[in-house]
GUTOR-491015 format. One record per residue (C-alpha): x, y, z; residue in one letter; residue number from 1. Coordinates in steps of 0.2 Angstrom, whole numbers, plus 5000, padded with zeros to 4 digits. Layout:
<recs>
((X; Y; Z); 'A'; NUM)
...
</recs>
This chain:
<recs>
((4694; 5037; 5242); 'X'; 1)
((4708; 5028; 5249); 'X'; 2)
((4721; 5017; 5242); 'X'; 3)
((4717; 5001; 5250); 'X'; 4)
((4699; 5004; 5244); 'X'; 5)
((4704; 5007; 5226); 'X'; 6)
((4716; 4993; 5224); 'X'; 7)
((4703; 4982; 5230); 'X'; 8)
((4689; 4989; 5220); 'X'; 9)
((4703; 4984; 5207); 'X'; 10)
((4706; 4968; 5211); 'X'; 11)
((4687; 4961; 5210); 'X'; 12)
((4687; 4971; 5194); 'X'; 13)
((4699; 4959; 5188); 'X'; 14)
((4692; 4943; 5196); 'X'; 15)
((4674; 4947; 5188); 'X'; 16)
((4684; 4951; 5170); 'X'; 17)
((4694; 4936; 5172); 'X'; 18)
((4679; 4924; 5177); 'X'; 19)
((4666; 4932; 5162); 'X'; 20)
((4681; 4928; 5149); 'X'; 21)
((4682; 4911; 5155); 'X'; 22)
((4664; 4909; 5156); 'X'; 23)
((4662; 4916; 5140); 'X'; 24)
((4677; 4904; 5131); 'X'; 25)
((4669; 4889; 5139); 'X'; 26)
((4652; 4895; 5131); 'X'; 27)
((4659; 4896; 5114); 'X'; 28)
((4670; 4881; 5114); 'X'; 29)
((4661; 4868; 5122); 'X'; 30)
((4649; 4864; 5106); 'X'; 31)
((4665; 4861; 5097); 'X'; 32)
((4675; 4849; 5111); 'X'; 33)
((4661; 4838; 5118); 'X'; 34)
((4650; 4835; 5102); 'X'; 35)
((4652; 4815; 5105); 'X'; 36)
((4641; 4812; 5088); 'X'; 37)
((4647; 4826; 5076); 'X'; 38)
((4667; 4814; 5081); 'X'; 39)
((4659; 4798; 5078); 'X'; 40)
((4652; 4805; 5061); 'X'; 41)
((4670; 4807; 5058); 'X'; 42)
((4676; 4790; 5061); 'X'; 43)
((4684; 4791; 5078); 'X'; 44)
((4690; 4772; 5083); 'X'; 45)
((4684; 4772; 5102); 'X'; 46)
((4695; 4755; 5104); 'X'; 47)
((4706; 4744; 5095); 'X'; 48)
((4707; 4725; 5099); 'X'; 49)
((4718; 4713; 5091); 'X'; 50)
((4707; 4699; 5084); 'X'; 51)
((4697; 4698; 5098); 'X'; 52)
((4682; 4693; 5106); 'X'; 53)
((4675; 4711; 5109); 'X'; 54)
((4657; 4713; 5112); 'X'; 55)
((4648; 4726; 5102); 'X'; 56)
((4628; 4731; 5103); 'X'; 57)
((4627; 4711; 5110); 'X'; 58)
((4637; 4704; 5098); 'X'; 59)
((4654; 4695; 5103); 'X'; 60)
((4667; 4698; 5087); 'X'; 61)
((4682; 4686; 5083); 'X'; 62)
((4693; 4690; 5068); 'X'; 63)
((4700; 4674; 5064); 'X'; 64)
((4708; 4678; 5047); 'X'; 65)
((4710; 4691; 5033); 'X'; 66)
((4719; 4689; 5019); 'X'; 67)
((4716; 4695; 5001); 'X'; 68)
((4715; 4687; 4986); 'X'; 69)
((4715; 4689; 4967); 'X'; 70)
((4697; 4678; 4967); 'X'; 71)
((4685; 4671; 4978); 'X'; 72)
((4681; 4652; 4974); 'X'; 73)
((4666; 4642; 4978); 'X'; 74)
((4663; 4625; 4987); 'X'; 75)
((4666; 4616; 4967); 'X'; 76)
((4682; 4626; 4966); 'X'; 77)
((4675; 4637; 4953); 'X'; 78)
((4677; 4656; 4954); 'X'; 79)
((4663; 4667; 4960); 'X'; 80)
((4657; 4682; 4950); 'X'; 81)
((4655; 4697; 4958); 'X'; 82)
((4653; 4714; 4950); 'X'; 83)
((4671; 4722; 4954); 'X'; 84)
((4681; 4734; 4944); 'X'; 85)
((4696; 4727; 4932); 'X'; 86)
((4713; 4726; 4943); 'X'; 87)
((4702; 4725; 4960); 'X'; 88)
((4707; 4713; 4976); 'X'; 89)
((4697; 4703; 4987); 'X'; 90)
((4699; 4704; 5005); 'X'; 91)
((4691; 4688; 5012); 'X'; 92)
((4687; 4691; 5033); 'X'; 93)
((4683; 4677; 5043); 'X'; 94)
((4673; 4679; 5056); 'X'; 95)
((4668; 4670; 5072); 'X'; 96)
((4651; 4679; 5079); 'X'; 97)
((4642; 4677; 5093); 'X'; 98)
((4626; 4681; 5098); 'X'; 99)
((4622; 4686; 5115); 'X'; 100)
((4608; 4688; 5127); 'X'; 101)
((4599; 4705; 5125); 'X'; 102)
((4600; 4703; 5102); 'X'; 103)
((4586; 4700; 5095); 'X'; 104)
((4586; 4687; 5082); 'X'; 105)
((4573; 4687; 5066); 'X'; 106)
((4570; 4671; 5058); 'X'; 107)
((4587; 4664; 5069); 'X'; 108)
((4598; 4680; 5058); 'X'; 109)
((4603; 4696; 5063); 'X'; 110)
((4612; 4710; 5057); 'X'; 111)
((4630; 4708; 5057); 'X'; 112)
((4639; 4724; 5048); 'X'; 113)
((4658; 4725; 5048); 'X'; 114)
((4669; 4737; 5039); 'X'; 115)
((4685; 4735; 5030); 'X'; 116)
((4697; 4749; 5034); 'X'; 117)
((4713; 4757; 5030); 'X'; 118)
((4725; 4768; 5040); 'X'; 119)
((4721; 4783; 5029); 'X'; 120)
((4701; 4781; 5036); 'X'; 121)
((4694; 4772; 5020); 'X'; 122)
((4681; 4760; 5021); 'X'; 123)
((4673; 4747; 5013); 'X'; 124)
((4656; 4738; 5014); 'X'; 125)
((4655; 4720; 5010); 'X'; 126)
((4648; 4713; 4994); 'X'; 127)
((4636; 4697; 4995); 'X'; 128)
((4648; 4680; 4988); 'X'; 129)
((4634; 4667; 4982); 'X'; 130)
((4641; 4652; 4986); 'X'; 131)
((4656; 4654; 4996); 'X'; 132)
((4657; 4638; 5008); 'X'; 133)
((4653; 4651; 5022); 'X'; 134)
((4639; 4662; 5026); 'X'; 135)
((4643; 4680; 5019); 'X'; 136)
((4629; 4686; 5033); 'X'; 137)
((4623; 4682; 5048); 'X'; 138)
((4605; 4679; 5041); 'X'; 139)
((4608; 4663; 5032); 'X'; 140)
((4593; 4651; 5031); 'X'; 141)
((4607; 4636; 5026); 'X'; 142)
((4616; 4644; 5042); 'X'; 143)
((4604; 4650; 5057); 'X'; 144)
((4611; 4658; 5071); 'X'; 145)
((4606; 4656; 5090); 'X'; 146)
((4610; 4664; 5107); 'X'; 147)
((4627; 4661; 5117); 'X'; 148)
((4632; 4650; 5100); 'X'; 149)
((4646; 4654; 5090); 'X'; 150)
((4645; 4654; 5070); 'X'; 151)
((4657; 4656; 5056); 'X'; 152)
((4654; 4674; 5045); 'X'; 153)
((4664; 4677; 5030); 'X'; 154)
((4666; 4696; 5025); 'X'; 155)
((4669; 4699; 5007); 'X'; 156)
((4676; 4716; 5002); 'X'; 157)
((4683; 4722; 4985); 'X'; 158)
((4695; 4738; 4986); 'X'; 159)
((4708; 4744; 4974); 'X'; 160)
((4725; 4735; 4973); 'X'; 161)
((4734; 4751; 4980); 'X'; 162)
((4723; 4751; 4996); 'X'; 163)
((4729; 4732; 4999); 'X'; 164)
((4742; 4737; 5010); 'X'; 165)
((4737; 4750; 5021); 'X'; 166)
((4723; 4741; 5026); 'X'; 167)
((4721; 4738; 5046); 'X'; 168)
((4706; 4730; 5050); 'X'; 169)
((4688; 4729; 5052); 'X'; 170)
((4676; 4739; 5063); 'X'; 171)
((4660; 4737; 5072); 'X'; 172)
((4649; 4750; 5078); 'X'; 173)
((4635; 4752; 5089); 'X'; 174)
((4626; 4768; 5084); 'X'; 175)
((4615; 4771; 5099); 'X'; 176)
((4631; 4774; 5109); 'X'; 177)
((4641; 4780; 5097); 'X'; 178)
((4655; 4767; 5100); 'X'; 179)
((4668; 4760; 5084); 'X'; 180)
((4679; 4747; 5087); 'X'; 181)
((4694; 4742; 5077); 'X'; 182)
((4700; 4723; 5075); 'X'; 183)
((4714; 4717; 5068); 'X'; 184)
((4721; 4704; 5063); 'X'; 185)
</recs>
C-alpha cells in the first residue's frame, strides 16, 4: 500500500469520525436547546412592551397605570375587603382592553388574565375587588365588552410589601403558541 493511499484512507477516516460526532452531539442536545414549551413553562418573556397596545391571542393590551396602595376603596369611599395577609400591598392595574375580530365573546365577556410580575420571576394572579368603580374582569354584566371597542379593566393584586419594589409589570400570554409578553408601566 502506498502512502498516498494510506493518508487518504486516513483522511475520510477522519471526516466520517468528525461528521458521526457532530451528528451524534446534535442528536443529544437538540431536545434540550429547541424544547419551545418545556422554556415557556419556565417563564421566558418573548417580548417586553412599555405600556402598550400589544395584541395577544386577539386581545389588544394598554397598561394605563399601576401603582400600589395600602387599600383599595369602593365607589362610596369605603374600603373594600379582600382576604390578604396582615402587612400585604395592593397593586391596582388599569387596563385598557380591546377585543378584536377572531375572540370570541360569551355573553358580551371574555377571558382577560394578566399577571403581576417581579424581576426575580414571581407572579401574582389577581383577586376579584367587589365594588371597585371598575370592572375587575372582562365578564362584567354592569360592563359588557364588544368587538374593535376599547373597555376599562382593573387588575387587583395582593403581594408582600418586600416584593413592592421589584415589581416590573404584567404579562399576557397566549398558550397555543406559547408567547408571554411583558408590559410595563
Amino acid at each position: 500500500m502506498n502512502l498516498a493511499s494510506r493518508a487518504s484512507r486516513l483522511a475520510v477516516q477522519i471526516a466520517l469520525l468528525i461528521a458521526l460526532l457532530g451528528v451524534g452531539t446534535f442528536t443529544v442536545l437538540h431536545p434540550y436547546l429547541s424544547d419551545g414549551e418545556r422554556i415557556y413553562n419556565q417563564g421566558r418573556i418573548d417580548e417586553v412592551v412599555s405600556q402598550g397596545p400589544v395584541t395577544v391571542q386577539d386581545i389588544e393590551w394598554k397598561l394605563d397605570s399601576m401603582k400600589a396602595y395600602t387599600s383599595i376603596l369602593n365607589e362610596d369611599g369605603e374600603a373594600i375587603q379582600l382576604d390578604a395577609p396582615a402587612g400585604s400591598i395592593f397593586v391596582l392595574a388599569t387596563l385598557t382592553v380591546t377585543p378584536r375580530k377572531g375572540l370570541h365573546l360569551d355573553d358580551r365577556g371574555f377571558s382577560c388574565d394578566a399577571l403581576l410580575r417581579d424581576s426575580k420571576g414571581n407572579t401574582w394572579d389577581d383577586t376579584l375587588a367587589t365594588g371597585y368603580p371598575l370592572p375587575t374582569f372582562c365578564g362584567d354584566d354592569d360592563h359588557p365588552f364588544t368587538i374593535d371597542k376599547p373597555g376599562k379593566v382593573a387588575k387587583v393584586y395582593i403581594v408582600p410589601k418586600s416584593a413592592v419594589p421589584n415589581l416590573i409589570g404584567l404579562t399576557v400570554e397566549d398558550f397555543y403558541v406559547h408567547r408571554r409578553v411583558l408590559i410595563t408601566p
